[in-house]
PDB file with SEQRES, HELIX, SHEET and CRYST1 records, atoms N, CA, C and O in Angstrom:
SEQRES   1 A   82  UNK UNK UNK UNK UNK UNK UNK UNK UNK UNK UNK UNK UNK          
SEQRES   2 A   82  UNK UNK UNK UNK UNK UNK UNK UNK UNK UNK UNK UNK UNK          
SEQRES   3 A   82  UNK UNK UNK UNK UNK UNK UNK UNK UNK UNK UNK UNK UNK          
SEQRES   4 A   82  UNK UNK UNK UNK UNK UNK UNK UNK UNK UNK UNK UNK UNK          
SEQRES   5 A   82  UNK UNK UNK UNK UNK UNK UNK UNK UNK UNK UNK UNK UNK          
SEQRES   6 A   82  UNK UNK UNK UNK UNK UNK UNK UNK UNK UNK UNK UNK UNK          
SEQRES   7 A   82  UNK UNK UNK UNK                                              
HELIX    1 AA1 UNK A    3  UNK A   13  1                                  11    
HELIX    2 AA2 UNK A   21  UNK A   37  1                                  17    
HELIX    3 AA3 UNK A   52  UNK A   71  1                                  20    
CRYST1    1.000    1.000    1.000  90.00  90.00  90.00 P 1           1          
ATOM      1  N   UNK A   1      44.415 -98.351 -17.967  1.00  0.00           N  
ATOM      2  CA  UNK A   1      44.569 -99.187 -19.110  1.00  0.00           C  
ATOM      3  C   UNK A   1      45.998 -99.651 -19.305  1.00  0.00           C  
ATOM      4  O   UNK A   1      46.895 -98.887 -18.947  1.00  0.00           O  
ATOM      5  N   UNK A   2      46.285-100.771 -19.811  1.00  0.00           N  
ATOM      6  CA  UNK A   2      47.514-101.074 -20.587  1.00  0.00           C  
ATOM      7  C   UNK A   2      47.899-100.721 -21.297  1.00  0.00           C  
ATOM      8  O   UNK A   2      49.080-101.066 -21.257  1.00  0.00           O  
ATOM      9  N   UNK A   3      47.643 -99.894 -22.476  1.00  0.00           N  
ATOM     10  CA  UNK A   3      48.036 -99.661 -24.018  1.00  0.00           C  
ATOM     11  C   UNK A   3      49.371 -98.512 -23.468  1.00  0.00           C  
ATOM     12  O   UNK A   3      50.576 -98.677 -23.655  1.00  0.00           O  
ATOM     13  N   UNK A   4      48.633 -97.236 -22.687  1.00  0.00           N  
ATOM     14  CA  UNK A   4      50.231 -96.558 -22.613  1.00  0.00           C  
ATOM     15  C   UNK A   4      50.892 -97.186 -21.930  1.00  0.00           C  
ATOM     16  O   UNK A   4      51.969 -96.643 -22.175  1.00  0.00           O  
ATOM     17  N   UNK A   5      51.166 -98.115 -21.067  1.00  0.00           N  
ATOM     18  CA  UNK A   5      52.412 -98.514 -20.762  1.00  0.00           C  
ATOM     19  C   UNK A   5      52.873 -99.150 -22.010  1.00  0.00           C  
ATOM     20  O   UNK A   5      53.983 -98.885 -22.470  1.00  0.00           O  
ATOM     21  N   UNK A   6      51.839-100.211 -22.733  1.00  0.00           N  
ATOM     22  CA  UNK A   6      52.549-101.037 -23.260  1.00  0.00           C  
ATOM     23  C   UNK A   6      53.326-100.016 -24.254  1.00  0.00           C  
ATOM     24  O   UNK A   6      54.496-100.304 -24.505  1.00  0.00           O  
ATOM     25  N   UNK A   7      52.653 -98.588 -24.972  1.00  0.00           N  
ATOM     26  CA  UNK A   7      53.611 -97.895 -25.732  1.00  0.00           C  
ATOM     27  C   UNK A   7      54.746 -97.750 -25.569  1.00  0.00           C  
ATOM     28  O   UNK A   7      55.668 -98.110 -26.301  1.00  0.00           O  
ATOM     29  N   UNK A   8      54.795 -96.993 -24.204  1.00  0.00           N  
ATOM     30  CA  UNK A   8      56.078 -96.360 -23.492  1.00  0.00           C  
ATOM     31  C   UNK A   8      56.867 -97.724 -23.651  1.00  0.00           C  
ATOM     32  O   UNK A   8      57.992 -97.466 -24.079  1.00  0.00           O  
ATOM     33  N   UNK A   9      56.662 -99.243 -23.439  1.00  0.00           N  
ATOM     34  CA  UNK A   9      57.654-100.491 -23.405  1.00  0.00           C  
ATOM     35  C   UNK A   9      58.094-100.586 -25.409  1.00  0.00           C  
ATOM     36  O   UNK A   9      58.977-101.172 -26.035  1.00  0.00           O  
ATOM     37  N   UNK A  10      57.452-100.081 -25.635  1.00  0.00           N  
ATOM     38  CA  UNK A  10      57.682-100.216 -27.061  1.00  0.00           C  
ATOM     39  C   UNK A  10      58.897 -99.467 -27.422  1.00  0.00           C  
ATOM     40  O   UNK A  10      59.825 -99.861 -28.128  1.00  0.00           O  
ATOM     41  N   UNK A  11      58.734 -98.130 -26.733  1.00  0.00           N  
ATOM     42  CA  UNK A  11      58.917 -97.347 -27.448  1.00  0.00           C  
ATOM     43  C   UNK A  11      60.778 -96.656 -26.345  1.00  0.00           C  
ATOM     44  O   UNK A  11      61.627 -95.781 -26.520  1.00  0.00           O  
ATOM     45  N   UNK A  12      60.539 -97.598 -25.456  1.00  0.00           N  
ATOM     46  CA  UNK A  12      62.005 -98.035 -24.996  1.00  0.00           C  
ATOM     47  C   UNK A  12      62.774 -98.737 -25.192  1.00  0.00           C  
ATOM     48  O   UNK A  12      63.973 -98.489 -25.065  1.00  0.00           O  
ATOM     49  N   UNK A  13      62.297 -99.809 -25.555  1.00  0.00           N  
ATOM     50  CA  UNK A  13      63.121-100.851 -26.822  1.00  0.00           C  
ATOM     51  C   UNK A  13      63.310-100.365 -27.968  1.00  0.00           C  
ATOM     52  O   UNK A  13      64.327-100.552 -28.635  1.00  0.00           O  
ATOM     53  N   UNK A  14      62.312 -99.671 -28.315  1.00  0.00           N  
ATOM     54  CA  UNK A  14      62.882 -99.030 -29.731  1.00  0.00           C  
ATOM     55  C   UNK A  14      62.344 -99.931 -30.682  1.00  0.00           C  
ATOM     56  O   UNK A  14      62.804 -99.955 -31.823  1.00  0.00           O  
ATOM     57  N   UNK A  15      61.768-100.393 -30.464  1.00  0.00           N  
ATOM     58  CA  UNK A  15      60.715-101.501 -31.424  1.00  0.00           C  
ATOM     59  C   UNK A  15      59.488-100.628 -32.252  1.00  0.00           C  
ATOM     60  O   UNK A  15      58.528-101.129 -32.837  1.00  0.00           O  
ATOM     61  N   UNK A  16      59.731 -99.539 -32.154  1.00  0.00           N  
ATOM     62  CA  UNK A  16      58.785 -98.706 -32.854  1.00  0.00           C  
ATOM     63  C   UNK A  16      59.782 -97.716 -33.800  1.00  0.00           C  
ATOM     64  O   UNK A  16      60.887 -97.318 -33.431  1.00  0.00           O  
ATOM     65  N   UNK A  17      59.234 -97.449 -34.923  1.00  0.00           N  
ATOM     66  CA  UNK A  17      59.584 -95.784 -35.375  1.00  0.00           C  
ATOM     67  C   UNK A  17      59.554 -95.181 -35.003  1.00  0.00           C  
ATOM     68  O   UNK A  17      58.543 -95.090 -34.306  1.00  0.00           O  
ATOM     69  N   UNK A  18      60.695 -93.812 -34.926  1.00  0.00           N  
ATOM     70  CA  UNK A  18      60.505 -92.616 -34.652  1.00  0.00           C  
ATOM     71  C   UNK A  18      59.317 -91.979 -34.915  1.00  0.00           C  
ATOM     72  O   UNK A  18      59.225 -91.432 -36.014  1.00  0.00           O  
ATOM     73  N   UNK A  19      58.103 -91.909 -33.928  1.00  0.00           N  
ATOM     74  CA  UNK A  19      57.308 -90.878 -34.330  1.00  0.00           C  
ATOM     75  C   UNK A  19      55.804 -92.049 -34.581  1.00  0.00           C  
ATOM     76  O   UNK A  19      54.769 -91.658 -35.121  1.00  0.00           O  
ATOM     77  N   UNK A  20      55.948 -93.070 -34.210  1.00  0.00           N  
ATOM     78  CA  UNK A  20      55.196 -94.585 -34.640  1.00  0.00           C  
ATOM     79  C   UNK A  20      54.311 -94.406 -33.374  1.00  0.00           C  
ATOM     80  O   UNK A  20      53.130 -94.227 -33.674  1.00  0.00           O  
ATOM     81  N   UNK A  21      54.536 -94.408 -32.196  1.00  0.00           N  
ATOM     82  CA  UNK A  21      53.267 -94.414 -31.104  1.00  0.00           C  
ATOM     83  C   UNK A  21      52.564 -93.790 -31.187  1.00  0.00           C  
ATOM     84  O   UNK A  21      51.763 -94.097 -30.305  1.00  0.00           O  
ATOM     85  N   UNK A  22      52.108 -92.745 -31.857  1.00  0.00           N  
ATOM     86  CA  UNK A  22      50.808 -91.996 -32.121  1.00  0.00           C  
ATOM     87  C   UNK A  22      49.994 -92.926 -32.908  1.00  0.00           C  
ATOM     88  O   UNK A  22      48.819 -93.108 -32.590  1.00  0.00           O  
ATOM     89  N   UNK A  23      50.655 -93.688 -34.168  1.00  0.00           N  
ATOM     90  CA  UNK A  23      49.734 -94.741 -35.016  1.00  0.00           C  
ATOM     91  C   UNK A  23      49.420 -95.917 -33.838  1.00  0.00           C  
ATOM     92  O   UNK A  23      48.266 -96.261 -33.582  1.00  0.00           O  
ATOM     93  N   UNK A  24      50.130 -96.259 -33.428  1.00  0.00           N  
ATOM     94  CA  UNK A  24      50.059 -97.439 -32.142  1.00  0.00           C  
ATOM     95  C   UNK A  24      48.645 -96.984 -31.726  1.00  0.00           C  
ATOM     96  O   UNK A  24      47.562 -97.344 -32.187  1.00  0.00           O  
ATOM     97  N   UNK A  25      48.961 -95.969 -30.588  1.00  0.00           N  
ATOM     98  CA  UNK A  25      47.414 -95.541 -30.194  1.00  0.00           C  
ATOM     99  C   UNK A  25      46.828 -95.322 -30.751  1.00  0.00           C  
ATOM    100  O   UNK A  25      45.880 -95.926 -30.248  1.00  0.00           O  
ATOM    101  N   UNK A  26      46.339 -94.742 -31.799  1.00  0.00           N  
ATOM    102  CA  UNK A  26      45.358 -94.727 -33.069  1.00  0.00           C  
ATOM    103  C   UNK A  26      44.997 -95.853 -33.172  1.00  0.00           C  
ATOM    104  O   UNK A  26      43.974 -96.170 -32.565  1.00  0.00           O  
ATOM    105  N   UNK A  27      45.341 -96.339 -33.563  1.00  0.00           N  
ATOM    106  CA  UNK A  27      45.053 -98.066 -34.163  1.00  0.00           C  
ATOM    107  C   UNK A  27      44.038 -99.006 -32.948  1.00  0.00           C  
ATOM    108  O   UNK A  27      42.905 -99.460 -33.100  1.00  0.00           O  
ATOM    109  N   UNK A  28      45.181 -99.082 -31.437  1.00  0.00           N  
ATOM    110  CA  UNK A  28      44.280 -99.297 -30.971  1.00  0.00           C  
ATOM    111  C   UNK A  28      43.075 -99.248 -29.774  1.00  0.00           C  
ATOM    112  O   UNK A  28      42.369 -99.908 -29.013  1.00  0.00           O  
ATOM    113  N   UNK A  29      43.505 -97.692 -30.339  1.00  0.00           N  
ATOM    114  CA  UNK A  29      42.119 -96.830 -30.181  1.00  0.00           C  
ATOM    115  C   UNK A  29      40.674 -97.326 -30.699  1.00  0.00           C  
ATOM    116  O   UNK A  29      39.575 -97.587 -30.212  1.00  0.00           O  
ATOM    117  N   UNK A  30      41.329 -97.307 -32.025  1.00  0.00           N  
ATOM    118  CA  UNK A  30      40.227 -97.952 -33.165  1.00  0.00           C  
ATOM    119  C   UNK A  30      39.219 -99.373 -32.951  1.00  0.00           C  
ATOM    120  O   UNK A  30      38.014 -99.624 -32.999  1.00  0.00           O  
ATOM    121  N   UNK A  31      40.540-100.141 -32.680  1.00  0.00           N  
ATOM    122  CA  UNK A  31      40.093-101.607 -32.612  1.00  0.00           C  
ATOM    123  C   UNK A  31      38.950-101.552 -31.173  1.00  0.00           C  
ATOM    124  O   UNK A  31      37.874-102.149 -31.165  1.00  0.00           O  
ATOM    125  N   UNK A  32      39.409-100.809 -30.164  1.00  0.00           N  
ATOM    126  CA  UNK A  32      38.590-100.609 -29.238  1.00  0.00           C  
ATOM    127  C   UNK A  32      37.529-100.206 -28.976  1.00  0.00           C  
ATOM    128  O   UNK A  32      36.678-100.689 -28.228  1.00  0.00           O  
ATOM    129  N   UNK A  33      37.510 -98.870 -29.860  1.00  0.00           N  
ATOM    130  CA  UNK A  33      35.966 -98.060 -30.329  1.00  0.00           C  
ATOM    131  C   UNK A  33      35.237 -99.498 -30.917  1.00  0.00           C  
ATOM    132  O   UNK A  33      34.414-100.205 -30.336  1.00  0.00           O  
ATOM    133  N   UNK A  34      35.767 -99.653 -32.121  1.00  0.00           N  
ATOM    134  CA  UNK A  34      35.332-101.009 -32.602  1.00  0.00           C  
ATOM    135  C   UNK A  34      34.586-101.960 -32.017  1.00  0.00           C  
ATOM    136  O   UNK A  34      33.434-101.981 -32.449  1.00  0.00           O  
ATOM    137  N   UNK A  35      34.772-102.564 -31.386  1.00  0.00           N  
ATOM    138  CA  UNK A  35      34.065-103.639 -30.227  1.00  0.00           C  
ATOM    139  C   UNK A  35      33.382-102.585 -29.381  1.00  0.00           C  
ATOM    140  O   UNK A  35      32.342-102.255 -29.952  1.00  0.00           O  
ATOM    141  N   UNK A  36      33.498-102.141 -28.616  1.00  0.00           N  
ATOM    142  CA  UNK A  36      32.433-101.595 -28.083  1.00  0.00           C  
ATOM    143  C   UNK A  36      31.486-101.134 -29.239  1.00  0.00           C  
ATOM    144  O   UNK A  36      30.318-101.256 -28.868  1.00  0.00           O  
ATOM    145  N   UNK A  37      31.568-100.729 -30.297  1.00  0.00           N  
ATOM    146  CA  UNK A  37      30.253-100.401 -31.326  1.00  0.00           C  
ATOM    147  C   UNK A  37      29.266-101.290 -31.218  1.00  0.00           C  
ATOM    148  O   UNK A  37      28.045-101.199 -31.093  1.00  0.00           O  
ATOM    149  N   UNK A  38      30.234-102.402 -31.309  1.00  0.00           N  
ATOM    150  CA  UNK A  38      29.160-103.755 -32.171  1.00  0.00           C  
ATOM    151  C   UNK A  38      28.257-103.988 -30.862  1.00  0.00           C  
ATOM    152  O   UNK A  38      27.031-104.001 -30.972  1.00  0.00           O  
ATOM    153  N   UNK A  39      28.952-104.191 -29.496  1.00  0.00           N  
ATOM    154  CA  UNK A  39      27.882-104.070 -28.267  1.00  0.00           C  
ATOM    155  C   UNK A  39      26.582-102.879 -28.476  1.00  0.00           C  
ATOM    156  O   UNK A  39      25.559-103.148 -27.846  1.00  0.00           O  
ATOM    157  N   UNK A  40      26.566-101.976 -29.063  1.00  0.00           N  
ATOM    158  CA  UNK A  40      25.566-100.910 -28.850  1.00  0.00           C  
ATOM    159  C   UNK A  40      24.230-101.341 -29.832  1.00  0.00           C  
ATOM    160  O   UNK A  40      24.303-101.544 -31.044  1.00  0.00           O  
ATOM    161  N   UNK A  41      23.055-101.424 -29.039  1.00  0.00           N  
ATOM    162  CA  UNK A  41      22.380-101.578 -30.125  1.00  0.00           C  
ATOM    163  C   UNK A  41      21.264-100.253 -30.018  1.00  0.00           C  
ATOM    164  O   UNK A  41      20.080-100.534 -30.203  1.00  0.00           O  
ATOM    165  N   UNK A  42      21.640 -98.778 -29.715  1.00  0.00           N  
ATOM    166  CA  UNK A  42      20.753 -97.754 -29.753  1.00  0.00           C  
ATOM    167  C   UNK A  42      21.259 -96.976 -30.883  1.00  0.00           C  
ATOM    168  O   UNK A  42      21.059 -95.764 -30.797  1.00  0.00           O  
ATOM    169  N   UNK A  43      21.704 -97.283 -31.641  1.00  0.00           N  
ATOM    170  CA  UNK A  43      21.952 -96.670 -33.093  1.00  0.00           C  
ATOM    171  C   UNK A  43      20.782 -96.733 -34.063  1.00  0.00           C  
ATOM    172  O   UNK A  43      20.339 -97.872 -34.205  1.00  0.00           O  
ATOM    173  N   UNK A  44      20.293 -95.962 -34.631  1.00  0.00           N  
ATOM    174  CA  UNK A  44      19.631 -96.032 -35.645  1.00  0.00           C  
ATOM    175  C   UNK A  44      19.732 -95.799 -36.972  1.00  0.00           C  
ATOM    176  O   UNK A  44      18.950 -96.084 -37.879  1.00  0.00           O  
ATOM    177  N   UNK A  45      20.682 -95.302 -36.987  1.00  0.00           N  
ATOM    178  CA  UNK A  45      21.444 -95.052 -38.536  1.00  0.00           C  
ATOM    179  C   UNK A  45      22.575 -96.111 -38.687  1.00  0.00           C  
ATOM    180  O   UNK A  45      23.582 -96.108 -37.978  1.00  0.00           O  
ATOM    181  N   UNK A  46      22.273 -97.202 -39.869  1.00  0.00           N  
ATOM    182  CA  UNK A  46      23.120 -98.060 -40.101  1.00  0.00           C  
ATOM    183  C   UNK A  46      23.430 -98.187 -41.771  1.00  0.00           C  
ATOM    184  O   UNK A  46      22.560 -98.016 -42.624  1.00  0.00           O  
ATOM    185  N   UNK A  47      24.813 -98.514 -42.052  1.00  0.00           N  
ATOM    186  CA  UNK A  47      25.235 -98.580 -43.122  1.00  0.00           C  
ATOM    187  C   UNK A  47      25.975 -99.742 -43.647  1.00  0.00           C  
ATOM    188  O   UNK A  47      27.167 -99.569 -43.391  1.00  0.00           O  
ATOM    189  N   UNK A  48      25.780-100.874 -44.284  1.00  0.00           N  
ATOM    190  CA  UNK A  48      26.326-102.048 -44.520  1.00  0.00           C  
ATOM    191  C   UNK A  48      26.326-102.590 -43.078  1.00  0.00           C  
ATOM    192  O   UNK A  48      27.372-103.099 -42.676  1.00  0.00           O  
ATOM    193  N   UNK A  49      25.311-102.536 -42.299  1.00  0.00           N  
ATOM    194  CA  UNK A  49      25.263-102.835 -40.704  1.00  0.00           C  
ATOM    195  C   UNK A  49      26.168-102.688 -39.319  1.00  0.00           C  
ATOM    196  O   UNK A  49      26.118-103.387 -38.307  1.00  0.00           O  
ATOM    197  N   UNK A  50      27.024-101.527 -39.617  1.00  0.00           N  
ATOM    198  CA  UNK A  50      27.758-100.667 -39.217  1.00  0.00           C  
ATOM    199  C   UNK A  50      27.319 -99.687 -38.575  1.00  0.00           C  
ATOM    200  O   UNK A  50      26.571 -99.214 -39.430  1.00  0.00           O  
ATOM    201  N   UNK A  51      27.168 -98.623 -37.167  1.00  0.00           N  
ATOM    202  CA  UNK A  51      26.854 -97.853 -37.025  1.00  0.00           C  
ATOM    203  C   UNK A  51      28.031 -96.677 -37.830  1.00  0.00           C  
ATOM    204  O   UNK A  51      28.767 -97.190 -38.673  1.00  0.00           O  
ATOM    205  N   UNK A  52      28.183 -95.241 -37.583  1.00  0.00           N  
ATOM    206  CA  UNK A  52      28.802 -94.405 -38.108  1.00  0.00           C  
ATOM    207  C   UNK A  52      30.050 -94.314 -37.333  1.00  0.00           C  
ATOM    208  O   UNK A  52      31.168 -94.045 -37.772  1.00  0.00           O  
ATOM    209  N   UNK A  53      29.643 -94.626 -35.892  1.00  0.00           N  
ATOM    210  CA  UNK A  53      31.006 -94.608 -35.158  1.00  0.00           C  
ATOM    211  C   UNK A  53      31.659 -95.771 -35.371  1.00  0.00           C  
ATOM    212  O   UNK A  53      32.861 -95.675 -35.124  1.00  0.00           O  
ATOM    213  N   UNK A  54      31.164 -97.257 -35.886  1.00  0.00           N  
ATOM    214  CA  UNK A  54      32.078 -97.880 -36.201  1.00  0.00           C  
ATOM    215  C   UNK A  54      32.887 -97.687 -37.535  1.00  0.00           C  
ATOM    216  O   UNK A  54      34.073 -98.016 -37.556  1.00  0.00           O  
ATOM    217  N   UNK A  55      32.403 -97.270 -38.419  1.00  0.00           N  
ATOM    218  CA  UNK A  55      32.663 -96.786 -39.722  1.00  0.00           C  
ATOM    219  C   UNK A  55      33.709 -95.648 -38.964  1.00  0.00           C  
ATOM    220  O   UNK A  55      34.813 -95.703 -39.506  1.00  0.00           O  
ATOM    221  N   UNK A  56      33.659 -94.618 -37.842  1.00  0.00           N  
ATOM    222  CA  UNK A  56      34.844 -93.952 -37.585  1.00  0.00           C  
ATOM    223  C   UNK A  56      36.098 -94.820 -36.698  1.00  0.00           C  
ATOM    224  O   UNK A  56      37.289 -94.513 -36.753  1.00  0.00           O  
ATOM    225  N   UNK A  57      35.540 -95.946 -35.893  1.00  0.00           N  
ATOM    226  CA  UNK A  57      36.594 -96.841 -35.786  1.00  0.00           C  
ATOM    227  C   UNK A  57      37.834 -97.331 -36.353  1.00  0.00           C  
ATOM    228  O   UNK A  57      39.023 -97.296 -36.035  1.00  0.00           O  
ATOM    229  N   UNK A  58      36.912 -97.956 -37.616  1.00  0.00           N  
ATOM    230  CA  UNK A  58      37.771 -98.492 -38.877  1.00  0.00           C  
ATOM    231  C   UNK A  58      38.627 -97.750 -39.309  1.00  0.00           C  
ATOM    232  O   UNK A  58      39.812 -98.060 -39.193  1.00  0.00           O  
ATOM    233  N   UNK A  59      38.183 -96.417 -40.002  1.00  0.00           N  
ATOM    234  CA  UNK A  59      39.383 -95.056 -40.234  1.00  0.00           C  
ATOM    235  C   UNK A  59      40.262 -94.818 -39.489  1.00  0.00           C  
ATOM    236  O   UNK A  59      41.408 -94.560 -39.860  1.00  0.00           O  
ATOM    237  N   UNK A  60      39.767 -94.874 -37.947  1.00  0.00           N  
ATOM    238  CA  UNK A  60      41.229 -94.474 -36.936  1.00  0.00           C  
ATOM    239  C   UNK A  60      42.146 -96.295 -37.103  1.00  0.00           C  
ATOM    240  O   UNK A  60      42.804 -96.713 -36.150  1.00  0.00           O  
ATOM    241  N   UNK A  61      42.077 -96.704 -37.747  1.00  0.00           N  
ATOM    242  CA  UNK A  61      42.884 -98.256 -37.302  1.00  0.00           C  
ATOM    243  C   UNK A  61      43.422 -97.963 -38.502  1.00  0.00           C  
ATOM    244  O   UNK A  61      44.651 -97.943 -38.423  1.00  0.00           O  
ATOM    245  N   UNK A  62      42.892 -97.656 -39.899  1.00  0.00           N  
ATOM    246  CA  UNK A  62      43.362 -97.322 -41.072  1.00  0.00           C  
ATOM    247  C   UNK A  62      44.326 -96.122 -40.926  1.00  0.00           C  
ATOM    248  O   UNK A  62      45.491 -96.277 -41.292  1.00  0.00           O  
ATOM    249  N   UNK A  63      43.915 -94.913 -40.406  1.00  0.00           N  
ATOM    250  CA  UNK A  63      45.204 -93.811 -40.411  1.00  0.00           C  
ATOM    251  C   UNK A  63      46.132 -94.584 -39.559  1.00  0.00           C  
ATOM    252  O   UNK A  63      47.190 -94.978 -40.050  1.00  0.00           O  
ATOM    253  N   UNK A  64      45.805 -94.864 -38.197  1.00  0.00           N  
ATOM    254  CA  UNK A  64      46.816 -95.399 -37.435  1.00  0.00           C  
ATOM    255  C   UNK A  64      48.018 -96.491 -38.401  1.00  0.00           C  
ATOM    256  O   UNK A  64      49.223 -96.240 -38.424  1.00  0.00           O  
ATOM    257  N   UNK A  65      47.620 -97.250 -38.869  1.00  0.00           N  
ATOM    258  CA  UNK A  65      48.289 -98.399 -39.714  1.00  0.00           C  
ATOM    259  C   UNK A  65      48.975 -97.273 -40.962  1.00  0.00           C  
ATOM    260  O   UNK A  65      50.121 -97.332 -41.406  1.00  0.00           O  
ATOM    261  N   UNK A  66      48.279 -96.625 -41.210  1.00  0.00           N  
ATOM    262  CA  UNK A  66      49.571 -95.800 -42.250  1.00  0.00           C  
ATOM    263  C   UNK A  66      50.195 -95.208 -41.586  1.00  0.00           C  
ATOM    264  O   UNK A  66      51.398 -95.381 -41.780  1.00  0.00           O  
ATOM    265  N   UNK A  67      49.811 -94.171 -40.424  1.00  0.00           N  
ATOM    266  CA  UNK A  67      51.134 -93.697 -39.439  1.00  0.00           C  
ATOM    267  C   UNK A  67      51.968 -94.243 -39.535  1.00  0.00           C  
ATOM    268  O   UNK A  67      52.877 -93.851 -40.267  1.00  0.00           O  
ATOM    269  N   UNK A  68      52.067 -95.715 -38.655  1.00  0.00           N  
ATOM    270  CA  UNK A  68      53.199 -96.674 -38.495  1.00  0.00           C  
ATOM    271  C   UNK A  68      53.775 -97.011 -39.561  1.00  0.00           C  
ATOM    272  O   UNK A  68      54.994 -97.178 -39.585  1.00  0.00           O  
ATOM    273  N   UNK A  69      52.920 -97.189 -40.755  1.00  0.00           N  
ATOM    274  CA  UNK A  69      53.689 -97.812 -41.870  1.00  0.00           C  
ATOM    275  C   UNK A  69      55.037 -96.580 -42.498  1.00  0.00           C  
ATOM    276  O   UNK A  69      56.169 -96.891 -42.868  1.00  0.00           O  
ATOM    277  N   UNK A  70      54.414 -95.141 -42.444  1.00  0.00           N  
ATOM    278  CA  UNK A  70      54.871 -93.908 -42.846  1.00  0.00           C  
ATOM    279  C   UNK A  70      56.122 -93.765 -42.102  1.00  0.00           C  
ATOM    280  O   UNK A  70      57.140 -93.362 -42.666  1.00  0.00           O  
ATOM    281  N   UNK A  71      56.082 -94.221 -40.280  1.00  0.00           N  
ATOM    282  CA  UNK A  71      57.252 -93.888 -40.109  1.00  0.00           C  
ATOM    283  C   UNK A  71      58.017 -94.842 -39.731  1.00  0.00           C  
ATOM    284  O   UNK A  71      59.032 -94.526 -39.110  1.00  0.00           O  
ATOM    285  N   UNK A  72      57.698 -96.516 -40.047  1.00  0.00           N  
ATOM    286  CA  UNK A  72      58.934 -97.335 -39.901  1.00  0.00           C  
ATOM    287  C   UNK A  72      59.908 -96.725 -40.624  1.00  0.00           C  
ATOM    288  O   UNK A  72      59.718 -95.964 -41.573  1.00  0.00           O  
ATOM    289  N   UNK A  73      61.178 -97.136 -40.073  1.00  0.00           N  
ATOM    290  CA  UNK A  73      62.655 -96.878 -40.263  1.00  0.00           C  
ATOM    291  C   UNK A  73      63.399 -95.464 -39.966  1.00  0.00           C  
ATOM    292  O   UNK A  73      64.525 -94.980 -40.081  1.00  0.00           O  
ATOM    293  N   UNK A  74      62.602 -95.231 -39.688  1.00  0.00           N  
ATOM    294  CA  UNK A  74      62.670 -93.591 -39.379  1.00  0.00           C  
ATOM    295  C   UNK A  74      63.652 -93.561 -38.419  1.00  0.00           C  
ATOM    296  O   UNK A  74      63.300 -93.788 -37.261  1.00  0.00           O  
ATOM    297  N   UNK A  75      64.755 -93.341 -38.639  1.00  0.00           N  
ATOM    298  CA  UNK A  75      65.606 -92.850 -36.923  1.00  0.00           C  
ATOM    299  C   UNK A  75      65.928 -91.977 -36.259  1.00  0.00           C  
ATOM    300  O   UNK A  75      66.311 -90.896 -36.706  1.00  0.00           O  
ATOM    301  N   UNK A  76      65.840 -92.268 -35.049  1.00  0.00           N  
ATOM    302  CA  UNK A  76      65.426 -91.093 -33.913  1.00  0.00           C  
ATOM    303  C   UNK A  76      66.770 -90.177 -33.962  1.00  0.00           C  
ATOM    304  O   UNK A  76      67.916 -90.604 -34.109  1.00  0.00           O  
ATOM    305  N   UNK A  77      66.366 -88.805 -33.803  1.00  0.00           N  
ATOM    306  CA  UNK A  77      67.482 -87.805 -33.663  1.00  0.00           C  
ATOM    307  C   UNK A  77      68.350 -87.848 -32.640  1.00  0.00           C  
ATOM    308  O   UNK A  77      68.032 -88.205 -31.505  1.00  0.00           O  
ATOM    309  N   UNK A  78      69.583 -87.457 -33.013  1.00  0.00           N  
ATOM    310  CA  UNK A  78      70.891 -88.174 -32.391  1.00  0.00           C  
ATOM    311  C   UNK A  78      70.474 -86.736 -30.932  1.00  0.00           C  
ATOM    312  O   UNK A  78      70.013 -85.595 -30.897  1.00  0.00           O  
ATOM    313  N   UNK A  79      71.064 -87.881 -29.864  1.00  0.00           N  
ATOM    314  CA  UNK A  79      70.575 -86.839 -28.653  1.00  0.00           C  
ATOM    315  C   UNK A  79      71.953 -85.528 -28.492  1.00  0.00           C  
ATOM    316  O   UNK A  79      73.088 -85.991 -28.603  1.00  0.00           O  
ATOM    317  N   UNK A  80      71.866 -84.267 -28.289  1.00  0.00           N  
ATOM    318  CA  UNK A  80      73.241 -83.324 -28.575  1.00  0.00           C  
ATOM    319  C   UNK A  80      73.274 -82.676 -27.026  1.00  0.00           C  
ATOM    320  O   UNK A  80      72.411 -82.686 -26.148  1.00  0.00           O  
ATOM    321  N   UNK A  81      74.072 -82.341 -27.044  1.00  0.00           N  
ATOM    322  CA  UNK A  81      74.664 -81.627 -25.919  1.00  0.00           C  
ATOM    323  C   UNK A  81      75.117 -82.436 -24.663  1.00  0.00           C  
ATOM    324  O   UNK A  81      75.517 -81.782 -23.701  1.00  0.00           O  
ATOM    325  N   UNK A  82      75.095 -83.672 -24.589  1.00  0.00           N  
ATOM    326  CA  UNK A  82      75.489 -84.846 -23.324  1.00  0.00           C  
ATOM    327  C   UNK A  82      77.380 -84.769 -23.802  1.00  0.00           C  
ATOM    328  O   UNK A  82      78.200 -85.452 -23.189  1.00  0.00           O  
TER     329      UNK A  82                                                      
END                                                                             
């Protein structure tokens, strides 16, 4: 897949928060579960026409998005002993 590289490029530029690529992957983790849901049609339990795993999709894109939001600006610990 792309997503960890693209983290690791993120997260060498420094274009992320300290501590922000865990929400990154969360998120789109999420969006991914996501679409593949809507392809499945052997679900039988539906809710506002949602299966349950998409309903757990949505939550991982939602924690993920507060992760990131929680740790923009955050700066990374000064590196010691060099």
């Amino acid at each position: 897949g792309i997503v960890v590289p693209a983290i690791l490029l993120l997260e060498r530029r420094r274009a992320l928060g300290y501590g922000a690529s865990f929400g990154v992957y969360l998120s789109l983790y999420g969006v991914m579960r996501f679409l593949t849901e809507l392809l499945r049609t052997d679900t039988t339990f539906r809710f506002l026409g949602l299966s349950r795993n998409g309903w757990v999709a949505i939550g991982a894109v939602l924690v993920g998005a507060a992760v990131i939001w929680w740790r923009r600006g955050v700066e990374r610990p000064s590196e010691q002993g060099s």
